[in-house]
C-alpha positions in Angstrom: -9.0 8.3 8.0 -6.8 8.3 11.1 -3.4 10.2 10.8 -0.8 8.0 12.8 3.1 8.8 13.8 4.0 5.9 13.6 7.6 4.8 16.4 9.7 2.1 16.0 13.3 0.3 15.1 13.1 -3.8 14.6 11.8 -6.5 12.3 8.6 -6.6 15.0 7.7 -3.1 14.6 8.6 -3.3 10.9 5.3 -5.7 10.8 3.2 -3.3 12.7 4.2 -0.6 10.5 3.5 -2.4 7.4 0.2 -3.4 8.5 -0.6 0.5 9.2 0.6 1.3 5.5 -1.6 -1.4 4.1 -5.2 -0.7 5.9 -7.4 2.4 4.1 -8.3 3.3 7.5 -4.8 4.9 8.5 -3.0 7.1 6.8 1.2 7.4 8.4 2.4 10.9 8.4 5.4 10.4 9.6 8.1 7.8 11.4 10.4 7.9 14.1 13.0 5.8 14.6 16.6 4.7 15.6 19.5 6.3 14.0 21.6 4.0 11.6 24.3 2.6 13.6 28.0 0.7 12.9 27.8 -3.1 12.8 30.2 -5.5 12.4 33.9 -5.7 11.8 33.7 -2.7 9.1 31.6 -1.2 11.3 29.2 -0.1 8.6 26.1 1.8 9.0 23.1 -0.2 9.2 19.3 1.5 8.8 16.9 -0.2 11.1 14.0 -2.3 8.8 11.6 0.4 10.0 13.6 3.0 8.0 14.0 0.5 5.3 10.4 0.4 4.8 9.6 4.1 5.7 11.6 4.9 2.8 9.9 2.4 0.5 7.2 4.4 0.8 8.4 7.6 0.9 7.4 8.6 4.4 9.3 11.6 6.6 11.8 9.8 8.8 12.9 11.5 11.9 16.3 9.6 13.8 17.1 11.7 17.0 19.6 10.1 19.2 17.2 11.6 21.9 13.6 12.9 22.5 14.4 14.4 25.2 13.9 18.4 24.5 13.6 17.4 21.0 11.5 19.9 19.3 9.0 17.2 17.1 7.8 19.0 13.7 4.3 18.4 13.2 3.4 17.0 10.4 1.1 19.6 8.0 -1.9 17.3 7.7 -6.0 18.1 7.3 -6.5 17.4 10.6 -2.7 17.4 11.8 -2.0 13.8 13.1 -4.2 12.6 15.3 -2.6 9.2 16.8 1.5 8.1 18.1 1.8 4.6 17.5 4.8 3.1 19.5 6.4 -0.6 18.8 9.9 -1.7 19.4 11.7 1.7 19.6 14.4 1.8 22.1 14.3 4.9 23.5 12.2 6.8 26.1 9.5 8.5 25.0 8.9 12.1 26.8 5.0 13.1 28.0 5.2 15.9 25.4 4.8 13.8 22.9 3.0 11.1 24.2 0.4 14.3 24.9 1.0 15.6 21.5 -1.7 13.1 20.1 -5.8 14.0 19.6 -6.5 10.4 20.7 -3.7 9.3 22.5 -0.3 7.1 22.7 -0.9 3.5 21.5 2.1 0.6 22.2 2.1 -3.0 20.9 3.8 -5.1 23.6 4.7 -8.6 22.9 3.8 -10.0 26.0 0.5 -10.5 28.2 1.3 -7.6 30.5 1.9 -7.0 33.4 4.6 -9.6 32.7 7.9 -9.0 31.4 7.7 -5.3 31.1 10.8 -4.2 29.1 12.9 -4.7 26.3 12.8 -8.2 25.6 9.7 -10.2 26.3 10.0 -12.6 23.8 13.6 -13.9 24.5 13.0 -14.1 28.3 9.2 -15.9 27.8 12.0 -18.9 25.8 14.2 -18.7 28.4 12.2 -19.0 31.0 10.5 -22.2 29.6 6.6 -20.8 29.0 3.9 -22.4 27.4 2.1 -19.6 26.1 3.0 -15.6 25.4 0.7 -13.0 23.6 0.4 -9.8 22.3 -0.7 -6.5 24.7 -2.5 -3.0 23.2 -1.7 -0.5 25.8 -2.1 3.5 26.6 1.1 5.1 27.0 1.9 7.1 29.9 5.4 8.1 31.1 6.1 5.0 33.3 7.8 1.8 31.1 5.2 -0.5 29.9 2.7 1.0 32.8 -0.7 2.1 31.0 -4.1 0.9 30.8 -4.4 -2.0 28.9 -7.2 -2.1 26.0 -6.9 -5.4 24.2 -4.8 -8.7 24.5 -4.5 -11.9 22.8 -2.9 -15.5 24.2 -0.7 -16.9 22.0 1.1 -20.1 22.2 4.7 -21.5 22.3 5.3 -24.5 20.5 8.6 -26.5 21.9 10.5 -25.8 18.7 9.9 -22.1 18.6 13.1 -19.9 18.7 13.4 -16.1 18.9 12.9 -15.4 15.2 10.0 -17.8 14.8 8.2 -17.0 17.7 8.6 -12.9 17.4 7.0 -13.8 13.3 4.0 -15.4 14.9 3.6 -12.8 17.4 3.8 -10.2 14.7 1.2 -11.4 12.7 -1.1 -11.7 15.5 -0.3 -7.9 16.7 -1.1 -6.7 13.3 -4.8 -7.9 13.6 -5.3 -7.1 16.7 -3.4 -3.3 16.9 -5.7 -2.4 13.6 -9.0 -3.6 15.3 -8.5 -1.9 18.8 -7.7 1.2 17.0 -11.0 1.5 15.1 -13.0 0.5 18.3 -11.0 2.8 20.3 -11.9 5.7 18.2 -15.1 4.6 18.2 -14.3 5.0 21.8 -16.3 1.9 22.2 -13.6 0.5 24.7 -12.9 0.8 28.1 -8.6 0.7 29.5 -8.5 -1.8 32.1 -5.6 -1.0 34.9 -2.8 -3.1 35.1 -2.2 -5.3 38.5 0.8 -3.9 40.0 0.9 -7.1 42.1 1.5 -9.0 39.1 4.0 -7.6 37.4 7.5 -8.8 36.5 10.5 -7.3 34.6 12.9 -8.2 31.6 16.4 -6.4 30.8 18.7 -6.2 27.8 20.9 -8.9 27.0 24.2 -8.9 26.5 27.0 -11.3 24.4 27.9 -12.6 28.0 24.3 -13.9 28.8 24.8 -16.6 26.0 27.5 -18.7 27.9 25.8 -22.1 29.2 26.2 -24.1 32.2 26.3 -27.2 31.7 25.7 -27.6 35.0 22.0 -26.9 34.1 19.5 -29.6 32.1 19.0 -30.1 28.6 15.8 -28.7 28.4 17.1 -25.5 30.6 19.8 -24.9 28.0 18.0 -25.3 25.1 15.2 -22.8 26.4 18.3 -20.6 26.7 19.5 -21.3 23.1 15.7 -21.0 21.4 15.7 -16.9 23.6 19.0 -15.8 22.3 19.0 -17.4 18.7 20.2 -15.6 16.8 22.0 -13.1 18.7 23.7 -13.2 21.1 23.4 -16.9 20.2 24.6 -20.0 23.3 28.3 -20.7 23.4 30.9 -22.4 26.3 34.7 -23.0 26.8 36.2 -26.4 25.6 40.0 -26.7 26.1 40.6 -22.8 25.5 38.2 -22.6 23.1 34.8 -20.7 22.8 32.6 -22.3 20.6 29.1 -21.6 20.2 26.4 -24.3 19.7 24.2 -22.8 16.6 21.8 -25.6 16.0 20.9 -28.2 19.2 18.2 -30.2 21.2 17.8 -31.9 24.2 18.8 -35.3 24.2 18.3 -38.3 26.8 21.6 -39.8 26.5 23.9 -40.0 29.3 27.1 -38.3 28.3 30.3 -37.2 30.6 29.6 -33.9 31.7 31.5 -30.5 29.6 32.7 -33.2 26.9 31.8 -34.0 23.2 30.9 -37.8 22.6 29.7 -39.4 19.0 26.8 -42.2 19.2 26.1 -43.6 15.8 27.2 -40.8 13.8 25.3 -38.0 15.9 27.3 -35.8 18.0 26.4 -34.9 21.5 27.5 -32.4 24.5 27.3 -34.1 27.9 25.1 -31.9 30.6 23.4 -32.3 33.8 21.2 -35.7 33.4 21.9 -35.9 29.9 22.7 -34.1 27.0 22.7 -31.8 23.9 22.5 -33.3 20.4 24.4 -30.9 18.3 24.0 -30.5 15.3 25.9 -27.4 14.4 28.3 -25.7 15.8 31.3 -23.3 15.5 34.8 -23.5 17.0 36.8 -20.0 17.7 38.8 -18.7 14.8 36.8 -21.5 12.5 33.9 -21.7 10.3 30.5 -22.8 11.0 30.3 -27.1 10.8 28.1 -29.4 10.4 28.5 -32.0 13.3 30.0 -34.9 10.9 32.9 -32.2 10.0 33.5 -31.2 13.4 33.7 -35.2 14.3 36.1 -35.6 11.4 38.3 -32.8 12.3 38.4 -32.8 16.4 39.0 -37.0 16.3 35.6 -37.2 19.0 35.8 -40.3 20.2 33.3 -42.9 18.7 
């Protein structure tokens, strides 16, 4: 049995883990991840899913607000852990431990790298309009999303795929493939390829600010924008003073004056560059969420 640590935060690496906890061959010894933090208007503490699920089963949870000089407790095992499997975490991982390992540092990257190294592949592969995505077993060394790669897999996008549904598919595809490069890699049965350093291309953190459209820009380049940062920080614009944030849209072909709302048979659309947005929810500031009959009804759009 292999003794994993296992590192992580989100839903994604919430998947990984669970896989981990349900194969015989891997036994996790322990789990580090993000501490709590305050969200919303209470500013409550929130436990990352990866805690949430550590707990379920009872596993040691370690949340430092940093590794760096942070002095990690081996865990008392019968053959001490052998393997530091990474996914999702958020913060920098120091060559200490990355060299703590018998057999090494192992990270699931959901993307075919050496593209979009950083923190969020997925939403900038929807942004940026992409046909296809995929999952990436790596080596860990010190430089972000830099080591040798040992297994990927090609993945698809479908034209309807958002954030959530897309990071669900790539999950599921991770978890198959993370559990079989493990065993052949301690079989030592594969070889880590080098990553082309010519090829390589970078993603950053979003922000609330990177969800403001142009509608200046196409259909199609908006609602790539809306599918990479649904659901948060979610797509929004100005209208007469007003932010209001577009939470369920597609393109649309119909010619529509630019910046404005117009209703067509019943169905509401948001004029753009070369056509439009058919909305289909949305929310005004300072109201609730609406359907886009209610928001007809109570903003008088013209007919």
């Amino acid at each position: 049995m292999i003794t994993v640590i296992f590192f992580g935060t989100e839903n994604f690496a919430a998947a990984i883990l669970a896989a981990l906890l349900d194969n015989k061959n891997f036994e996790v010894v322990g789990v580090v991840t993000a501490p709590d933090r305050p969200v919303g208007r209470h500013q409550v503490l929130q436990e990352s899913p990866v805690k949430i699920l550590a707990e379920k089963y009872n596993l040691q949870v370690l949340q430092p607000e940093t590794l760096k000089n942070f002095q990690f407790p081996i865990p008392r095992t019968r053959d001490n852990f052998q393997l530091n499997v990474v996914c999702d975490y958020g913060l920098i991982i120091p060559k200490t431990i990355l060299d703590a390992s018998k057999i090494g540092s192992i990270n699931v990257h959901p993307s075919l790298l050496p593209k979009y190294r950083g923190p969020s592949p997925i939403q900038t592969a929807l942004i940026n309009g992409d046909k296809a995505t995929g999952v990436t077993i790596m080596l860990m060394d010190e430089k972000m999303d830099h080591g040798p790669i040992l297994a990927q897999k090609i993945v698809p996008i479908a034209p309807n795929d958002t954030y959530p549904r897309l990071s669900d598919k790539l999950a599921k595809e991770a978890q198959i493939l993370l559990l079989n490069t493990l065993l052949e890699w301690v079989k030592g049965s594969l070889t880590p390829q080098t990553q082309n350093e010519a090829q390589v291309t970078f993603c950053h953190i979003f922000k609330r600010e990177d969800g403001k459209i142009d509608l200046n820009k196409t259909a199609i380049e908006i609602y790539n924008q809306f599918r990479g940062l649904t659901p948060w920080p979610g797509v929004w614009f100005n209208w007469h003073g007003k932010r209001v944030k577009l939470l369920q849209i597609k393109p649309a072909s119909l010619k529509a004056p630019q910046k404005e709302f117009v209703g067509v048979s019943g169905k509401l659309f948001l004029g753009c560059h070369g056509g439009s947005l058919e909305v289909l929810e949305l929310q005004v500031e300072g109201k609730k969420a609406m359907n886009a009959k209610e928001f007809m009804n109570g903003y008088k759009i013209k007919l």
